[in-house]
C-alpha positions, 0 to 999 in steps of 0.5 A, spaced: 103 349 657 107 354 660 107 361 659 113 361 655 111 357 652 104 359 651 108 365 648 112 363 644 107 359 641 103 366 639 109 370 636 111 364 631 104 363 629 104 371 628 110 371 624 108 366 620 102 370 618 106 377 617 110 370 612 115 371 616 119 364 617 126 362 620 131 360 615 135 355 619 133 348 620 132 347 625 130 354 628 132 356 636 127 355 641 123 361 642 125 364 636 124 372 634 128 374 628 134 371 624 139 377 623 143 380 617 150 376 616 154 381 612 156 388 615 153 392 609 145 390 611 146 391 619 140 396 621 145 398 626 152 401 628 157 396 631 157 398 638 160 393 643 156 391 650 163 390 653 170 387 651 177 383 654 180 385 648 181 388 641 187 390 636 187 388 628 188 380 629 184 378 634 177 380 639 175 377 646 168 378 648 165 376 655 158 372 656 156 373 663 151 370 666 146 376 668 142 371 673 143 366 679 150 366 681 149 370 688 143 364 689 148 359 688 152 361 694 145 362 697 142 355 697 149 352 697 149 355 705 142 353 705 143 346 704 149 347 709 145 346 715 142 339 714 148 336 712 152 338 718 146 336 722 146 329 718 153 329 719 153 330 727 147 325 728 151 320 723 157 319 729 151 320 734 148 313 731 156 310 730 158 312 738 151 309 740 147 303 738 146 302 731 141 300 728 141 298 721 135 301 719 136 308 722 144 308 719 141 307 713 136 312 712 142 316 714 147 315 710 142 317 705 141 323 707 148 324 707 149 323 700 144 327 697 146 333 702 153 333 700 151 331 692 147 337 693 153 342 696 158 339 692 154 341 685 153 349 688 160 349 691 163 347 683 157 351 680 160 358 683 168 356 685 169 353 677 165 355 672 166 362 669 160 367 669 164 371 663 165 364 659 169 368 653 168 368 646 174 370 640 174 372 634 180 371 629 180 375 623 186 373 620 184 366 621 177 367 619 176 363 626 171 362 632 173 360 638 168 359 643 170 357 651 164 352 654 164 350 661 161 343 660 156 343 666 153 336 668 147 334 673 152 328 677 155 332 681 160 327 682 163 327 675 169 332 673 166 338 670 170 341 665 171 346 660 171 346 651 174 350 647 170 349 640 172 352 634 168 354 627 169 358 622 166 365 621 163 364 615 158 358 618 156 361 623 148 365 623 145 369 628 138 369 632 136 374 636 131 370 642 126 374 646 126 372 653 121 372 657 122 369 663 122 373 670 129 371 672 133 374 665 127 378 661 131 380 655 133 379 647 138 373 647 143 372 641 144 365 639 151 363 634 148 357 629 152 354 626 150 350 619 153 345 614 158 349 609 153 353 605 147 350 607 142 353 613 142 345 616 144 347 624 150 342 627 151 346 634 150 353 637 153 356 642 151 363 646 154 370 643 150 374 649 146 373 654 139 377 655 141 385 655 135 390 657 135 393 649 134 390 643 139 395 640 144 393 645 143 386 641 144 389 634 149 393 636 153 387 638 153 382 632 153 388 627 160 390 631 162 382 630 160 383 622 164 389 621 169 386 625 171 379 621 169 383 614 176 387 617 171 394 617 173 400 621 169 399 629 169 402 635 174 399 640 170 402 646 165 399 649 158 400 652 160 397 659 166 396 662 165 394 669 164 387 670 158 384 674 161 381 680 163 373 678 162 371 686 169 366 684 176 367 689 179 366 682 179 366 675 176 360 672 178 361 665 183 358 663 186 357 655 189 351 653 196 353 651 195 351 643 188 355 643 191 360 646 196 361 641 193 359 635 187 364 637 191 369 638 195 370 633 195 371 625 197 364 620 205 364 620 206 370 626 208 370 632 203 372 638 201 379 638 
């Protein structure tokens, strides 16, 4: 068993002596707390982490990804090299005499190279590091853009948008304690129409340094959808470097207008 997993282990058997128990089923990995669903019984004033937009129907936050992107670029040059070398020493065998078994081997080595290559060049030049989350008010709707990653390189990767309605969606705060992202992480579940049965989950913030940057978030999103008076500045409003040529988020144009706009409106 891993340290994290060591770790875990000890904060739920902890708070299960203090009596403290997740009321969602099942509860997310690595659960520390679950967070209050109303904007009356937040702890914390509602303060933005970082915002695309806000006006009276609809708000767009960013979730960006704090680790990995920079490394995706350095093990993308990394693996580089040994396809090129395979490459060249592919046309030596063909313009020599070839032997089966040597032409074999490489053209193996040829696949998982490019394999390799192509799943970090698609990682860091299509799939969005500030993939955005909005909320609609006036719809009582979530919309949440995910970029549908997958481990065969070879298939299309391809964004979702999934659409829920507020009054289903429980917050979770995760205590990450991992090298690479230590932090407090805000998980969004997703239950069965008045119940605590979990059918989806989705990330509301990826890890932030100060637990009460992540309170201040879901409190903000509460006293948003509740139609109550919040802070429209946020607490960062530059952008960490998405190491893409291009912007990679691209609504479809019917989510675009429906999240965007009141039932009945024009687009605002």
């Amino acid at each position: 068993m891993g340290k994290l997993k060591r770790r875990s282990k000890k904060i739920a058997e902890r708070e299960a002596a203090r009596g403290i128990h997740p009321r969602l089923t099942p509860p997310v990995d690595n659960w520390d707390e679950d967070l209050p669903d109303k904007a009356e019984e937040q702890h914390y004033p509602p303060q933005l982490i970082r915002v695309n937009a806000i006006n009276d129907v609809w708000m767009e936050i960013p979730r960006y990804v704090n680790y990995g992107m920079g490394g995706m670029w350095f093990v993308a040059l990394i693996v580089l090299i040994p396809f090129t070398l395979s490459i060249s020493f592919f046309i030596f065998v063909l313009m020599g005499k070839i032997i089966f078994p040597v032409l074999f081997l490489v053209t193996t080595a040829i696949l998982i190279f490019s394999s390799f290559l192509i799943y970090c060049l698609k990682s860091v030049l299509f799939e969005p590091r500030g993939a955005p989350i909005r909320f609609n008010r006036k719809r009582q709707k979530v919309y949440v853009y995910e970029y549908q990653r997958s481990i065969w390189p070879w298939k299309r990767w391809h964004p979702v948008i999934k659409v829920f309605d507020w009054a289903d969606i429980h917050a979770e705060r995760v205590l990450m304690a991992g090298h690479a992202d230590w932090g407090h992480r805000i998980y969004c579940a997703v239950c069965k129409p008045g119940t605590v049965e979990v059918m989806d989950r989705f990330i509301l913030t990826w890890t932030v340094g100060s637990v009460f940057d992540a309170y201040g978030l879901w409190s903000h999103c509460c006293h948003y959808m509740q139609a109550k008076p919040v802070p429209t500045a946020p607490l960062l409003t530059k952008a960490p470097a998405s190491w893409t040529p291009f912007n990679t988020v691209r609504w479809p144009a019917d989510i675009d207008r429906e999240s965007t706009t009141a039932p009945d409106s024009q687009p605002t």
